[in-house]
Every structure is written in C-alpha cells, then in structure tokens.
N, C-alpha and C positions, 0 to 999 in steps of 0.2 A: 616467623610468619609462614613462609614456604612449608613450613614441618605441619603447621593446623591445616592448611590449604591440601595438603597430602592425605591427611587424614579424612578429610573430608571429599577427597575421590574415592579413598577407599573404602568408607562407608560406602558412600553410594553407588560403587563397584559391587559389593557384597551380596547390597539389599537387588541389585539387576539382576546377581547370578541367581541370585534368593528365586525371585520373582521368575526367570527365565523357569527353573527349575520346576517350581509351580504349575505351569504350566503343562497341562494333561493332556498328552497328544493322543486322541481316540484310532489304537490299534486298529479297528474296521476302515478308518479312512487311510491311515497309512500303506494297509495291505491293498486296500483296492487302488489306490494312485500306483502301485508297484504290480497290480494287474495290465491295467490302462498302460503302463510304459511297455511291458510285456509285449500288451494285443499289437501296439505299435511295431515294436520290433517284430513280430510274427508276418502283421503286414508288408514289411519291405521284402522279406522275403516270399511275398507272395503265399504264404502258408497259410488261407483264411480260418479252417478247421482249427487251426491251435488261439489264431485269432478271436473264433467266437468263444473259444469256451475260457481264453480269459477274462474277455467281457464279460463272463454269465458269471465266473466269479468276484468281479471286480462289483458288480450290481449287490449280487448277494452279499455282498461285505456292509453296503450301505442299508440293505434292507433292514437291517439289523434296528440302527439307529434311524430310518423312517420309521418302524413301526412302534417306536418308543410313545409314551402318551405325549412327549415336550417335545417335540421337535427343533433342536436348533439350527439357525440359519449357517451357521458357518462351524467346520469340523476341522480342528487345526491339527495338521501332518509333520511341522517342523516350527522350530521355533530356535533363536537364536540374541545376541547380546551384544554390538558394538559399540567403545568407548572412546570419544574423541576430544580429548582439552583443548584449548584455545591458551594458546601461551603468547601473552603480550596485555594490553590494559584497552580502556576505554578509547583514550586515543588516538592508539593505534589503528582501532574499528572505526573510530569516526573518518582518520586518514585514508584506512581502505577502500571504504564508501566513496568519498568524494572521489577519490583516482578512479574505481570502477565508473561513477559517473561520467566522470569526464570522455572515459573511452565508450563506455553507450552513448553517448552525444556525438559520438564521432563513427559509430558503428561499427566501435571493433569490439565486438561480441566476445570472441575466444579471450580476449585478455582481460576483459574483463570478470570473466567466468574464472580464470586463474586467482583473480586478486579475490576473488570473492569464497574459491570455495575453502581456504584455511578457516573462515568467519563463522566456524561453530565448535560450542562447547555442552558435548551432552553424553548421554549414553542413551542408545536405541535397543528398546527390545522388540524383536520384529517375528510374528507369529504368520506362517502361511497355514491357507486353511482352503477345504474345498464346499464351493458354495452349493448348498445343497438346493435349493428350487433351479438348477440349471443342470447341475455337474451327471446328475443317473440319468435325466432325458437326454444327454448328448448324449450317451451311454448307450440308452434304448435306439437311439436313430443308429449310432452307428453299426448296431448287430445287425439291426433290418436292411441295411446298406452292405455288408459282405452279404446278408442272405441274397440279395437280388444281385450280389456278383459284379456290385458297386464298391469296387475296394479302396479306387483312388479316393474317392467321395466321402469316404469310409473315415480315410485316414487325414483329408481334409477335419474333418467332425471333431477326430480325437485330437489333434492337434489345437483345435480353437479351445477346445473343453477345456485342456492344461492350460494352456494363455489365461483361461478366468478364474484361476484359482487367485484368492484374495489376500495380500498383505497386509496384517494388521501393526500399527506399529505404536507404540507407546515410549514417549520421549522427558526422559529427566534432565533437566537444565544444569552442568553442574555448579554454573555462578551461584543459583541461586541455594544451592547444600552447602557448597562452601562460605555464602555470607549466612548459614544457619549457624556454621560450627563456628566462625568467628564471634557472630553474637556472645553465644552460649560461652565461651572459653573466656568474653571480654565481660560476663556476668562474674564468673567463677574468678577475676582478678581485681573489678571495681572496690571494696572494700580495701586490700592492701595496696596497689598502684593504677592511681585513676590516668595519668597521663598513659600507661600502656594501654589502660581500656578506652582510651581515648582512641589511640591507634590504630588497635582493634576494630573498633566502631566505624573510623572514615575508611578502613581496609572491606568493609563489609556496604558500606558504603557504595564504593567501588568496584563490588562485585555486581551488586543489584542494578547499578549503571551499565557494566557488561551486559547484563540478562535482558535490559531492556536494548540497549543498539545493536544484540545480536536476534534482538526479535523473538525472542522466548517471553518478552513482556510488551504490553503495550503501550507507548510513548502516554496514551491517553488515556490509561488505567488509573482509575482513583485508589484504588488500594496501594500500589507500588508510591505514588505521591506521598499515601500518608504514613507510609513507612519510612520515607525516606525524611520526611519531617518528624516523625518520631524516633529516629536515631539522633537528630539534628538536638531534639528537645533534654532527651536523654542524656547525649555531651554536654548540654547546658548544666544540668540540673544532676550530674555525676556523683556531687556531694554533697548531696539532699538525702534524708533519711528515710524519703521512698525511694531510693534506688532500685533496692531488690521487687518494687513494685510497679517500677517502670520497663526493667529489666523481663520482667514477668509479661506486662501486656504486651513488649516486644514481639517476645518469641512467641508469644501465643496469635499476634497477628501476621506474624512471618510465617507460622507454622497454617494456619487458616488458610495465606496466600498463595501457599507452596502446595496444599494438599488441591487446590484448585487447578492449578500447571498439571501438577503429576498425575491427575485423575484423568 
C-alpha cells in the first residue's frame, strides 16, 4: 500500500517540477528587478548618478513588454516548487483539531499554531512576479526623487515597489493523487482479487477524508459526497459485470473533481 501511495507523490512530484519548469520567467523583468536592487545599493551609498541610470535601465527593460499589443498584468521573475506530506490518517487531524481548539479557547495561540502547522499535505508551486500597473510608476517617482536630490524619499519608493511584487501560488493536494492512484491500481486488480480492491477502495477512501479535514475539500461539497458514495456503491457491487463501468465513472468523477482543486 505504502509502495502505490509513493508512487503517487512521485508522480505528483514530477508533473510540480514539470509545471514549475513551464513556467517562462520574462528576462526583461528579471533584468530590471536586478536594476532596481542595483539603484538601491547605489543609494546607500549615496552615489545617486549610478542610482538613476540604473533606474533608466531597469524602466527600459519593461518598456519592452509595455509596449507589446497584450499587455499582462503580472511578469513572473522567479518561480519555484515545495513538497510537504502529512504522515498520519484522518484521525489523527481530527485529534489535532480538537487539541488546537482547546488551546484557542484558552488563548494559547503559539501551541496551538505548533499543533496545527504539521496539518498539510501538498505541493506548492509558487511563482513571484512584478505587477506591472504599479511597479514602472514607482520606478518613474523614484528617478524624479534623486532628481530633486530626494534620495532618502527615493529609497523609501524603491523599497515599497519590491514589497508589491506578487506571489502567485498554485497548490496540489497530495491525498487527493494518491486516492487517484489507489483507485486506478484497485481497477487494474478487481477482476482477479476483489477483497484487495476492496482494500484499495476504503484506503482511497481514506485519503479523500484526509483532503477534506485538511481543508483542500469542502466538508459541504456535493462532489466529494458523491464520490465517496460512489466508492461505497462500487464495494457493494465489486462482482457485478459492470465493474469495469463503474470503475470507469469513478475515476472519471474523481478526475473531473481533482481537475477543479488543481486548476
């Protein structure tokens, strides 16, 4: 069971780096954020001359993709991919819940935040990007601010500009891949051993119960309900000669539910 359940981070490991990789970080914006860090550095040292003419390149870098006919709102500079499993079951989470509760009723915040923050299992892929109707006006104020010999004021500007650069983050649930690979593997055994894909089944079960109490699903989503009654239906009806067409609208509703999360 452990060996599918591996399988099925690793997939989902692959398709993140996949995806992270994808990800076209636009050279104009990278160079000009590596301006702007520049002009910064220049101004501590009080040097405003090397100051503006980083800025006037760091501008020019974006002009590039303003003057494109599409202009997009956000131009991503970095991007990256972290994977975090949740090792333990449902009721484990339910246990952690209640303890957290208990200490938020009593105001102990920090223990609570301990109990609480092992409580995810996903992979984040997390794209920073510089938002373009803000980021070249802060740009324009702050050249016109060394010009008038306004440096601190200057460096106040550049400083807030960086602070509004945007994380975009895009989050895979991994309970929910891993009760996909379970499915699938407890398809590809039903015909010769139905009590393992019985097994399969409440183990898949049991994951979609994780994805809902760690709050990747909603308690009161009709979809996850009628999956989780269509697994139910499924074990009933294991050695029925629609199997393979139960089996089918399974993962075809699982897949439907999943492509909704991950979007």
């Amino acid at each position: 069971m452990e060996h599918i359940k591996a399988v099925a981070v690793n997939k989902a490991t692959s398709e993140a780096k996949k995806q992270n990789a994808d990800i076209k970080l636009v050279k104009e914006a990278v160079d000009s954020l590596k301006y702007v860090e520049d002009a910064l550095n220049e101004l501590d040292k009080n040097n405003k001359d090397k100051a503006s003419e980083y800025l006037a390149k760091a501008l020019g870098k974006l002009e590039v993709t303003l003057s494109s006919k599409k202009v997009p709102e956000l131009l991503p500079v970095d991007s990256m991919f972290v994977a975090n499993e949740f090792i333990g079951t449902s009721k484990t989470i339910k246990e952690a819940v209640k303890l957290a509760k208990e200490f938020l009723s009593d105001y102990r915040v920090q223990e609570a935040r301990k109990v609480l923050a092992p409580l995810k299992s996903e992979i984040t892929i997390s794209t920073i990007n510089i938002p373009l109707a803000t980021f070249p006006d802060a740009l324009k104020e702050a050249s016109k601010l060394i010009h008038d010999n306004k440096t601190e004021e200057a460096k106040v500007v550049l400083a807030a500009a960086l602070s509004t650069l945007v994380e975009v983050k895009k989050v895979i649930p991994v309970p929910l891949v891993e009760a996909m690979e379970l499915i699938v593997t407890a398809s590809n055994v039903a015909q010769k051993d139905t009590d393992e894909a019985k097994k399969l089944l409440n183990l898949a079960q049991e994951e979609l119960k994780i994805a809902k109490y760690l709050g990747y699903v909603s308690s009161s989503d009709v979809t996850y309900k009628t999956l989780d009654n269509a697994i139910d239906e499924l074990k009933s009806d294991i050695k029925s000669k629609e199997v393979k067409m139960l089996f089918k609208n399974l993962k075809d509703k699982l897949k439907d539910f999943t492509s909704k999360i991950f979007s």
